[in-house]
C-alpha positions in Angstrom: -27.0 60.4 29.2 -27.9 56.6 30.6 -31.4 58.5 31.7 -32.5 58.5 28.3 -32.1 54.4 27.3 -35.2 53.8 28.9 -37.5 56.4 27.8 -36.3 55.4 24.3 -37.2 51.9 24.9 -40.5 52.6 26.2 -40.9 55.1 23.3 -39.8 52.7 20.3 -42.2 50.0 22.7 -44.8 51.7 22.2 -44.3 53.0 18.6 -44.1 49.1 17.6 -47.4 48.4 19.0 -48.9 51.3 17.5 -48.0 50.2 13.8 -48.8 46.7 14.9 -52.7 47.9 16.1 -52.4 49.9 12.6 -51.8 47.2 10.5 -54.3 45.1 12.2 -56.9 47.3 12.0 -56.2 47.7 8.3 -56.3 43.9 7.7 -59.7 44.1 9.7 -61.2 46.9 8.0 -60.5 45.4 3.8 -61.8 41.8 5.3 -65.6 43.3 5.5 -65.1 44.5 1.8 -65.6 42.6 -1.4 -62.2 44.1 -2.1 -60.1 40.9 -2.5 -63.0 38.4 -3.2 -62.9 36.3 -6.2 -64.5 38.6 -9.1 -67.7 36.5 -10.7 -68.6 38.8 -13.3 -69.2 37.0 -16.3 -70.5 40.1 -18.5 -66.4 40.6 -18.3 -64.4 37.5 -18.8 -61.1 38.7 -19.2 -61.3 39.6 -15.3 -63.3 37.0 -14.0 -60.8 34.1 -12.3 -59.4 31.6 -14.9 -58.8 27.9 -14.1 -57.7 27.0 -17.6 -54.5 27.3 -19.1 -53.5 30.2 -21.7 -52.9 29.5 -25.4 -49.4 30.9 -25.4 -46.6 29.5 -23.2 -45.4 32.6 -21.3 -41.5 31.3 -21.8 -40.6 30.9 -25.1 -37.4 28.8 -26.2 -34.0 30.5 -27.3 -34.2 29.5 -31.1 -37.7 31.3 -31.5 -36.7 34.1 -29.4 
């Protein structure tokens, strides 16, 4: 029974460095993308990145609510 510690270590070692390389290469592969870049289109405002602030306060106070 004590023969098998070490093959599971080396097995959950291993496993750990494969989802590790996974997620890197994931992280590296949606860097060379537009995917998370800051969206410029102005035909389409209500996407585009907004700087100012909204009209409506998002929390409201309890005698309105």
């Amino acid at each position: 029974m004590n023969g098998l510690v070490p093959i599971t270590g080396i097995a959950a070692i291993v496993a750990t460095a494969l989802m590790v390389i996974a997620m890197l290469y994931l992280v590296w592969l949606s860097m060379g993308d537009g995917t998370h870049a800051p969206n410029l289109d102005h035909d389409r405002p209500e996407f585009a990145d907004r700087d100012d602030e909204e009209e409506q306060p998002e929390v409201t106070d309890g005698s309105s609510a």
